[in-house]
DSSP file (Angstrom, degrees, kcal/mol; ACC not computed):
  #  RESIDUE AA STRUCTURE BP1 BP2  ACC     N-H-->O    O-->H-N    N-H-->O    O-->H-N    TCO  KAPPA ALPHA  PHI   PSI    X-CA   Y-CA   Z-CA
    1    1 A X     >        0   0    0      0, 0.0     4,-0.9     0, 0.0     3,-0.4   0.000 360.0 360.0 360.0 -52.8   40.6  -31.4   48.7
    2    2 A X  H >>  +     0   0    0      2,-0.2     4,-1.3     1,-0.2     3,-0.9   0.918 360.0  53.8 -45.4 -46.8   37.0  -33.2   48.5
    3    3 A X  H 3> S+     0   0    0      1,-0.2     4,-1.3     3,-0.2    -1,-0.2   0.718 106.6  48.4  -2.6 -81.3   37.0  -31.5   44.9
    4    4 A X  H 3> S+     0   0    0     -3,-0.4     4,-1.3     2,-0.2    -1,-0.2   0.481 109.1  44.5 -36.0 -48.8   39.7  -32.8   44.1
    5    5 A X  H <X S+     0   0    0     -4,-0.9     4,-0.6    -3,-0.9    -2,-0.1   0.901 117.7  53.3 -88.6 -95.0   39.2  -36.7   45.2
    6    6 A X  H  X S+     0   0    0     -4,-1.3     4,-1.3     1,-0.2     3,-0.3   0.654 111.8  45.7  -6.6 -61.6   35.5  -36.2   43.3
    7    7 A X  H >X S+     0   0    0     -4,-1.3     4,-2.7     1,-0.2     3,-1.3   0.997 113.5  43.6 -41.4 -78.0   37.3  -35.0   40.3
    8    8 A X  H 3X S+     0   0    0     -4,-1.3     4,-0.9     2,-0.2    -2,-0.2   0.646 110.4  59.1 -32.9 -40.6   40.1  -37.7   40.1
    9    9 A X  H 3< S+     0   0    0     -4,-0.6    -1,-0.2    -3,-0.3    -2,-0.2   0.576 112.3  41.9-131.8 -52.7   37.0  -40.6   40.9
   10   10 A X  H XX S+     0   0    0     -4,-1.3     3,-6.0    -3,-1.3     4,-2.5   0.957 111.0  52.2 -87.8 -75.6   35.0  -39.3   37.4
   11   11 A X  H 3X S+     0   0    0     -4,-2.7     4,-2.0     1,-0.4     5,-0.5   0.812 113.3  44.3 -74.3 -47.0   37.9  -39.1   35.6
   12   12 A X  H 3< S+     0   0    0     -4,-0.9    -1,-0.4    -5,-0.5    -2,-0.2   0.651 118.6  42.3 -69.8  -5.8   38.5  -42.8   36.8
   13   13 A X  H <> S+     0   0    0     -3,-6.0     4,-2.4     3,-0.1    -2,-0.3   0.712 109.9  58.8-108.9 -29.5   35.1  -43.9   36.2
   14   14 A X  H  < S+     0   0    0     -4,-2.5     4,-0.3     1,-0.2    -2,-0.2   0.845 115.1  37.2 -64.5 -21.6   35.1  -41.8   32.7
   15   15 A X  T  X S+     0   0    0     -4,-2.0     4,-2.1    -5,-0.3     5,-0.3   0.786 113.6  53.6 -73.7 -39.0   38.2  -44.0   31.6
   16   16 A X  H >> S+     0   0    0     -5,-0.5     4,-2.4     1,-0.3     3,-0.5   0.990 115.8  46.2 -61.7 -38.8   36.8  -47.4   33.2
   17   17 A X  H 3X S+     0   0    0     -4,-2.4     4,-0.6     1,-0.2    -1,-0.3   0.566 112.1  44.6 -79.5 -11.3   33.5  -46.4   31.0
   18   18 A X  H 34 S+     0   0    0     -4,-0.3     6,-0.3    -3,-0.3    -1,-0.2   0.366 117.8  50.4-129.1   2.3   35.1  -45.6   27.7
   19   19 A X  H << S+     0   0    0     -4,-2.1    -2,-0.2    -3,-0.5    -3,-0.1   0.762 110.6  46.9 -56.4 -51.7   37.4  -49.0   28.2
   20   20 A X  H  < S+     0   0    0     -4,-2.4     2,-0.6    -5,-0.3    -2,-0.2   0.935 113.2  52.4 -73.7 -32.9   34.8  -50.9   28.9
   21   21 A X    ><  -     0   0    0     -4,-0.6     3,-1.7    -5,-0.2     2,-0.7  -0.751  65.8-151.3 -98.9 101.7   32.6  -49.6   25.7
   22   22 A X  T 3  S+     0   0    0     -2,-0.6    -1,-0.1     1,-0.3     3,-0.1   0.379  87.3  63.6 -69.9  26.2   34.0  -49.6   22.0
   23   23 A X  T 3  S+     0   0    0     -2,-0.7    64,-2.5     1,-0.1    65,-0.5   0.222  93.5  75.0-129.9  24.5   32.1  -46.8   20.4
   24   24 A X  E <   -A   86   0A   0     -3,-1.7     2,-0.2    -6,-0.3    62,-0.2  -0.942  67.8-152.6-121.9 150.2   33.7  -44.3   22.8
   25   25 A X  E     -A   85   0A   0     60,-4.7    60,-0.9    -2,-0.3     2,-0.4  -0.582   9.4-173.7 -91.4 148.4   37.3  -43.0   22.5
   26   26 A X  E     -A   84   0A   0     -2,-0.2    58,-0.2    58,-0.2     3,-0.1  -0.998   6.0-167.0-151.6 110.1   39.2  -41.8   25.4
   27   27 A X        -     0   0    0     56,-2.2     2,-0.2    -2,-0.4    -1,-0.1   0.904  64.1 -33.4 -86.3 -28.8   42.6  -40.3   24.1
   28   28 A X     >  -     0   0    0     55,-0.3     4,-2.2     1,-0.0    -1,-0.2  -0.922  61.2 -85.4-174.8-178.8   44.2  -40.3   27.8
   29   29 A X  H  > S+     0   0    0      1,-0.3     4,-1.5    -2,-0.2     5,-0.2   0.820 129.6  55.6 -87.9 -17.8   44.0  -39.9   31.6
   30   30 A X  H  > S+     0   0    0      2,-0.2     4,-0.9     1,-0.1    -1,-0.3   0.647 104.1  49.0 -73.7  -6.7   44.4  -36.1   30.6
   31   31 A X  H  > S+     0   0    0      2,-0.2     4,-5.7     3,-0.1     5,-0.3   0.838 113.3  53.2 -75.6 -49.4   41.2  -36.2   28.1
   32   32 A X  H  X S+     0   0    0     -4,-2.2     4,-1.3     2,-0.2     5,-0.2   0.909 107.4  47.3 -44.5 -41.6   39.5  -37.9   31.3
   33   33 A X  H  X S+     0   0    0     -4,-1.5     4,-1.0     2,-0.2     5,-0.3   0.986 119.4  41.1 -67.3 -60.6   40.5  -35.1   33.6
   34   34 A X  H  X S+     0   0    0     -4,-0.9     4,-5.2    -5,-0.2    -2,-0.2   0.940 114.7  50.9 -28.3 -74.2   39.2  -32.7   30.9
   35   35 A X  H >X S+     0   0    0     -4,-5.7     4,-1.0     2,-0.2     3,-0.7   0.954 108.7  47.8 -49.2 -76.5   36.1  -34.7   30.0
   36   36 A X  H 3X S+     0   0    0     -4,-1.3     4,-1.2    -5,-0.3     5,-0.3   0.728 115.8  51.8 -39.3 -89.9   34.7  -35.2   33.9
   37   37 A X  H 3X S+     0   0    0     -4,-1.0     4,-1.9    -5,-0.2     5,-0.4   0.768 112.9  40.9 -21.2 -57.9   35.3  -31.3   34.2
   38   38 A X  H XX S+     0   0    0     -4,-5.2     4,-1.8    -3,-0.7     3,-0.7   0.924 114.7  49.3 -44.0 -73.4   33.5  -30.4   31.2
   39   39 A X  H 3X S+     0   0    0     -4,-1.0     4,-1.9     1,-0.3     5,-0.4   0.748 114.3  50.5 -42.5 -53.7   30.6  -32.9   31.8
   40   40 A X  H 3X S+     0   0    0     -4,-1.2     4,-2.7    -5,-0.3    -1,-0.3   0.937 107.0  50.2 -29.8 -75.9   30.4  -31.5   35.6
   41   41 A X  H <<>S+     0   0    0     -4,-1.9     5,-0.6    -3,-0.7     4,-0.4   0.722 115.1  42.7 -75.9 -24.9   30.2  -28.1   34.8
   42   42 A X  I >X>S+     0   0    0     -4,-1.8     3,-1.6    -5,-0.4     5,-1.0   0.846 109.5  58.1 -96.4 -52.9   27.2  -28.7   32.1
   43   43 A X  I 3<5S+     0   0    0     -4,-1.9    -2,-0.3     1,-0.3     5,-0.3   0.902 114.1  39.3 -43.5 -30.0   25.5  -31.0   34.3
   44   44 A X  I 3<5S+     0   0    0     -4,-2.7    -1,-0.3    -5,-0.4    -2,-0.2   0.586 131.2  21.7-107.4  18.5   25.4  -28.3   36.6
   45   45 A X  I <>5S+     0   0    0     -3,-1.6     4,-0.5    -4,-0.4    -2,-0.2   0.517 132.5  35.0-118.5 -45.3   24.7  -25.2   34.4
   46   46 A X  I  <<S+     0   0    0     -5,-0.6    -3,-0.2    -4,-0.5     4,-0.2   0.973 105.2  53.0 -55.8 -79.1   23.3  -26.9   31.6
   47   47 A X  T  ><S+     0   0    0     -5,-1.0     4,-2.1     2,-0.2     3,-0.3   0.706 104.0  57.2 -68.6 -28.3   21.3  -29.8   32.2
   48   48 A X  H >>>S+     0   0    0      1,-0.3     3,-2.6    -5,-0.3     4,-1.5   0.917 101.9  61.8 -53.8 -63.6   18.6  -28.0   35.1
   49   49 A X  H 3X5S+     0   0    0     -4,-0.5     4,-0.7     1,-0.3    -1,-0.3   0.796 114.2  31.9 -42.7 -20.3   17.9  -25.5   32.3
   50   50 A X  H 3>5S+     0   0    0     -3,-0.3     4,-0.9     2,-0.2    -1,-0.3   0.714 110.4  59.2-122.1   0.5   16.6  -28.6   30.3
   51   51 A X  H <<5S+     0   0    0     -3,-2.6     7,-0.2    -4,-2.1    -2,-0.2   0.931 117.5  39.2 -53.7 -51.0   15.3  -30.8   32.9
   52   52 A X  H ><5S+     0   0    0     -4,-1.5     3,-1.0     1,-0.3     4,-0.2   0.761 111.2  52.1-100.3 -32.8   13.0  -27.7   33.6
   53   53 A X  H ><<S+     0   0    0     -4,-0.7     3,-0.6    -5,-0.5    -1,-0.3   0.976 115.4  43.1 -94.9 -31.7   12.3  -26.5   30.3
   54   54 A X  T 3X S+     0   0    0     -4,-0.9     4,-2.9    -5,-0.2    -2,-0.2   0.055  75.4 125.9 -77.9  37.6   11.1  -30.0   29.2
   55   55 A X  H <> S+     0   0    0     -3,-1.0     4,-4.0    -2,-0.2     5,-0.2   0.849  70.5  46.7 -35.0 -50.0    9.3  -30.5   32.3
   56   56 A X  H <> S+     0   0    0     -3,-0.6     4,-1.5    -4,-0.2    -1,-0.2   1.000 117.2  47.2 -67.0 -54.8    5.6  -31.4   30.6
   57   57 A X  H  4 S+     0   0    0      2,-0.3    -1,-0.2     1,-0.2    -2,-0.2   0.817 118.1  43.6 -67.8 -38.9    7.6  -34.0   27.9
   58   58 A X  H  <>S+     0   0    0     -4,-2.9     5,-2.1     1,-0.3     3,-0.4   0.967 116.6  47.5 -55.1 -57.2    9.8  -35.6   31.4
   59   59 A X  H ><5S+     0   0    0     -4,-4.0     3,-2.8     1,-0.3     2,-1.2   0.870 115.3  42.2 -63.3 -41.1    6.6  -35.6   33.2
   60   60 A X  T 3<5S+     0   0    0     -4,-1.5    -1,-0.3     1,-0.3    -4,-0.0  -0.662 116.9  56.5-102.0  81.9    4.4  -37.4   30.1
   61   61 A X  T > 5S-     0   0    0     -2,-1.2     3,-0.9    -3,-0.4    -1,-0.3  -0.089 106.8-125.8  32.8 -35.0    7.1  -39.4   29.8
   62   62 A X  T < 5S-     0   0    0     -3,-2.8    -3,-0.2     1,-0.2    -2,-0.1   0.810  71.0 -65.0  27.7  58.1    7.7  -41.0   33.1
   63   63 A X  T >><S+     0   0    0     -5,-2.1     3,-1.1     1,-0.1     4,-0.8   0.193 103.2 116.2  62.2  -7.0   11.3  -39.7   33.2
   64   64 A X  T <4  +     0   0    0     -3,-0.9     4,-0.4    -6,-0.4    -2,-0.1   0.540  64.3  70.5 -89.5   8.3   12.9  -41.5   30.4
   65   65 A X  T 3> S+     0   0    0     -7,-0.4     4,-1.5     2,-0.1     5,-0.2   0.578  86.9  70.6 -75.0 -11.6   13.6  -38.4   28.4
   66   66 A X  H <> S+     0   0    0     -3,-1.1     4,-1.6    -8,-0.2     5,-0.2   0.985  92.1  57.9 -44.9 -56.4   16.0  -37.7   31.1
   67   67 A X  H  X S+     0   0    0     -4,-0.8     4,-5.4     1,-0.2     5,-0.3   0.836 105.0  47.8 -24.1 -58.5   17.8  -40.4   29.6
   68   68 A X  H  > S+     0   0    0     -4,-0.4     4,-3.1     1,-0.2     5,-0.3   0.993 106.1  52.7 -68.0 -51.9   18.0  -38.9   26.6
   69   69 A X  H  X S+     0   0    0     -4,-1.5     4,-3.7     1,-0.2    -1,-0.2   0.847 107.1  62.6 -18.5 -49.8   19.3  -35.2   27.8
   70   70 A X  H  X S+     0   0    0     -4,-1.6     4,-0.8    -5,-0.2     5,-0.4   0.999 105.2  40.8 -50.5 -52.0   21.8  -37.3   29.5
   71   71 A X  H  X S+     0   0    0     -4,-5.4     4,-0.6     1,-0.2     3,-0.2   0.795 111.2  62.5 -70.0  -2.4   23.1  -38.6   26.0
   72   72 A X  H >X S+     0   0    0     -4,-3.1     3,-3.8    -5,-0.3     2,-1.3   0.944  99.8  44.2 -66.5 -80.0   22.8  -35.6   24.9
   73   73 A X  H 3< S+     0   0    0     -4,-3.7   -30,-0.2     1,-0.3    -2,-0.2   0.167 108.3  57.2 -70.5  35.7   25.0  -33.9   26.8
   74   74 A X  H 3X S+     0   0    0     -2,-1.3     4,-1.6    -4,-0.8    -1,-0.3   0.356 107.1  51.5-113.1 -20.6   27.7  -36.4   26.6
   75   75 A X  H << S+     0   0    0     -3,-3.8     4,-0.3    -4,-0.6    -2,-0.2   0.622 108.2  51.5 -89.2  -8.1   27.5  -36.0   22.9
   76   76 A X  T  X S+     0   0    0     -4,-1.3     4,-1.3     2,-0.2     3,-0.4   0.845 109.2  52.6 -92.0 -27.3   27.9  -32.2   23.4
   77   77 A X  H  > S+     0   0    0     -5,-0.3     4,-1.9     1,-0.2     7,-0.2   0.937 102.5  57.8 -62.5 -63.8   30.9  -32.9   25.5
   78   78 A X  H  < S+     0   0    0     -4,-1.6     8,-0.5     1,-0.2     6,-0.3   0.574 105.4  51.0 -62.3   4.2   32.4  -35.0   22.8
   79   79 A X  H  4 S+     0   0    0     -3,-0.4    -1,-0.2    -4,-0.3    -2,-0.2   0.699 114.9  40.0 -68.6 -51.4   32.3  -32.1   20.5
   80   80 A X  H  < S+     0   0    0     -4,-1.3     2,-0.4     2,-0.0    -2,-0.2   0.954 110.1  62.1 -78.3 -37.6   34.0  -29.8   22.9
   81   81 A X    ><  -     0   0    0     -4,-1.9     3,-1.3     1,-0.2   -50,-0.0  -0.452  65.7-170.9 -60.8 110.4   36.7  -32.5   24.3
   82   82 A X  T 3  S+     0   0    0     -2,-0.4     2,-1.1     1,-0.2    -1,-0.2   0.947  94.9  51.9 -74.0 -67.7   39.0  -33.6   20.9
   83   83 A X  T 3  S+     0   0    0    -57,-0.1   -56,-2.2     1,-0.1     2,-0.3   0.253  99.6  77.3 -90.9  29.8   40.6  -36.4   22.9
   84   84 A X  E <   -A   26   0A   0     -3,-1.3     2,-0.6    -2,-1.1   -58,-0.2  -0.894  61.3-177.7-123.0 110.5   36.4  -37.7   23.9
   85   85 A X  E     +A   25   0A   0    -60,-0.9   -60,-4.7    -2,-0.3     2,-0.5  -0.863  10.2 178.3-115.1  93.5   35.2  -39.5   20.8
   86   86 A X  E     -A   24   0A   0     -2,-0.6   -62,-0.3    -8,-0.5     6,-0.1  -0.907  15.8-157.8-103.0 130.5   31.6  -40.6   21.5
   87   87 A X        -     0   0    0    -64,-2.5     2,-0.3    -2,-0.5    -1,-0.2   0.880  65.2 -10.4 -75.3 -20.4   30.5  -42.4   17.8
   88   88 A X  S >> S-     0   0    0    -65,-0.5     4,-0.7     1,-0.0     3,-0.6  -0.994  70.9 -97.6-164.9 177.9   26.6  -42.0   18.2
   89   89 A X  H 3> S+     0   0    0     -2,-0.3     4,-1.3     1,-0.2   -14,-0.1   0.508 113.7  60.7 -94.2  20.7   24.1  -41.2   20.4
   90   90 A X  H 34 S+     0   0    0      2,-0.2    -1,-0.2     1,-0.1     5,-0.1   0.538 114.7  44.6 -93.4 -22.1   23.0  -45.1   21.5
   91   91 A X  H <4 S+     0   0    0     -3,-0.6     4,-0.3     2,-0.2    -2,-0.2   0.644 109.3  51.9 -97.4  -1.6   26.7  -45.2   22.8
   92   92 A X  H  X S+     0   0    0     -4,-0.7     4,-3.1     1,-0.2    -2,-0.2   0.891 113.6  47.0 -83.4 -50.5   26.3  -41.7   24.3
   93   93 A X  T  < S+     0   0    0     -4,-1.3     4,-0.3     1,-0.2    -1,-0.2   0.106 113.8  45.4 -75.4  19.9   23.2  -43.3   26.0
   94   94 A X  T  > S+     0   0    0      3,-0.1     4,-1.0     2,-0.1    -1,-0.2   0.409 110.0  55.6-121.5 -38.5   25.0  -46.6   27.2
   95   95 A X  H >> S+     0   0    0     -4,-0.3     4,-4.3     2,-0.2     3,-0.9   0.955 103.9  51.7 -72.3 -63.9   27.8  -44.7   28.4
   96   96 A X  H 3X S+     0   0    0     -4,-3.1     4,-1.9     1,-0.3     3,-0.5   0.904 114.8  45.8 -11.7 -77.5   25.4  -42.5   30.6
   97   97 A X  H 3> S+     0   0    0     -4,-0.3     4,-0.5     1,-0.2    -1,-0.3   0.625 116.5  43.0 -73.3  -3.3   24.1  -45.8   32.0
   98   98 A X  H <X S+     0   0    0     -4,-1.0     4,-0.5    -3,-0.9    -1,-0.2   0.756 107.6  56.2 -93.9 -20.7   27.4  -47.5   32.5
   99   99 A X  H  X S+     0   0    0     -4,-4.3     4,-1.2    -3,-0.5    -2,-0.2   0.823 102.3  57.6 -94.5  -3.7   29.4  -44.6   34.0
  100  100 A X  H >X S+     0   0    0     -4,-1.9     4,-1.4    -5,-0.5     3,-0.6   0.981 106.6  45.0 -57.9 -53.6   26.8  -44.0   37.0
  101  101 A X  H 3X S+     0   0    0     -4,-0.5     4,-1.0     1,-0.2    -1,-0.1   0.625 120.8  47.7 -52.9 -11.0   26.9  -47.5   38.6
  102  102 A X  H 3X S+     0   0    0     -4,-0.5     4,-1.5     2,-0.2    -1,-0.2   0.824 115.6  42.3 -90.2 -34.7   31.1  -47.0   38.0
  103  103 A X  H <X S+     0   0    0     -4,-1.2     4,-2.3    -3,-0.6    -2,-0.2   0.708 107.9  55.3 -93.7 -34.0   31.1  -44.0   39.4
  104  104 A X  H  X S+     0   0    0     -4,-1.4     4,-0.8     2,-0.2    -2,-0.2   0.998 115.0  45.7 -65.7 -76.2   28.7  -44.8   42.3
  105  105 A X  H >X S+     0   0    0     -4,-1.0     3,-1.1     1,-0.3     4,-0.9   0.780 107.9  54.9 -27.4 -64.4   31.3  -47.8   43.2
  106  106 A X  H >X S+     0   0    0     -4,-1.5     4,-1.0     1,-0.3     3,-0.6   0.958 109.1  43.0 -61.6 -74.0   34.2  -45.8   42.9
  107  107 A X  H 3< S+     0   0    0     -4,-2.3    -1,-0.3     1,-0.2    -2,-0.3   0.639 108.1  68.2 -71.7   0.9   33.1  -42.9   45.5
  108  108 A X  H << S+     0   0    0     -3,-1.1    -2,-0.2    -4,-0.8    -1,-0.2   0.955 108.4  32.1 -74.6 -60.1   31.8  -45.9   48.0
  109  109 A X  H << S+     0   0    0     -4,-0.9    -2,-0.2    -3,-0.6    -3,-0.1   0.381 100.6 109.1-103.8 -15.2   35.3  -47.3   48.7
  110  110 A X  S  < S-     0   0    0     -4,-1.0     2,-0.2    -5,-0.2     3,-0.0  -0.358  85.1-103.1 -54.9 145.6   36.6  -43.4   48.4
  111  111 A X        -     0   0    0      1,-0.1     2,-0.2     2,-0.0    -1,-0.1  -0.544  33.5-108.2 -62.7 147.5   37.4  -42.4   51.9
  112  112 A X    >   -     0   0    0     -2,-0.2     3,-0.6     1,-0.1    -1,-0.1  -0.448  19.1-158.3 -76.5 131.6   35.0  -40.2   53.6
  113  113 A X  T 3  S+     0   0    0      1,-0.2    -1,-0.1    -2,-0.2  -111,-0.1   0.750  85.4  71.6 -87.3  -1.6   36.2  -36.6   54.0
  114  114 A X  T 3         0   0    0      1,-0.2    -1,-0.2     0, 0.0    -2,-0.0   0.467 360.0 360.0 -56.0 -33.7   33.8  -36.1   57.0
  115  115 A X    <         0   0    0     -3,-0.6    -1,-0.2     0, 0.0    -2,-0.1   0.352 360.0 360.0 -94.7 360.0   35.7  -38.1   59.0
């Protein structure tokens, strides 16, 4: 059930973010459903493996290639997703930064399943 609500919650912040932005395309709330699954499942298989192998670059950095990894792997998503249409990677990286504060919002007001 927590899953579930978590899923539904990105898929509602991945629509609010590709409303709000015109250089990505969002074909439906089933592209949403899709997209947030993909993007989960490489953010958690995917993206350690490149946090960790560009460790030295992160580090001399001060973290702001994360950024880019993210928009990277929002453009890698819009490759596999047909109905997620990102047009480049400054809107891949804008989307990043819009759909965490959306997303954050959204699962505050979510009810707690703990309770």
């Amino acid at each position: 059930m927590y899953f579930l609500l978590n899923w539904l919650i990105a898929s509602l912040s991945i629509g609010i973010a590709a409303y709000l932005l015109p250089g990505i395309s969002l074909s439906g709330f089933f592209a949403a459903l899709v997209t947030a699954l993909i993007l989960g499942l490489i953010n958690a298989f995917i993206k350690p493996v490149l946090i960790i192998l560009t460790l030295p670059l992160n580090i001399l950095t001060l973290g702001l290639l994360t950024f880019v990894i993210n928009a990277l792997l929002i453009m890698l998503t819009g490759v596999l997703i047909p109905g997620f249409i990102v047009q480049g990677f400054w809107w891949a990286l804008l989307f990043s930064l819009i759909l965490s504060p959306i997303n954050w919002a959204l699962s505050a007001i979510s009810p707690d399943p703990k309770m």
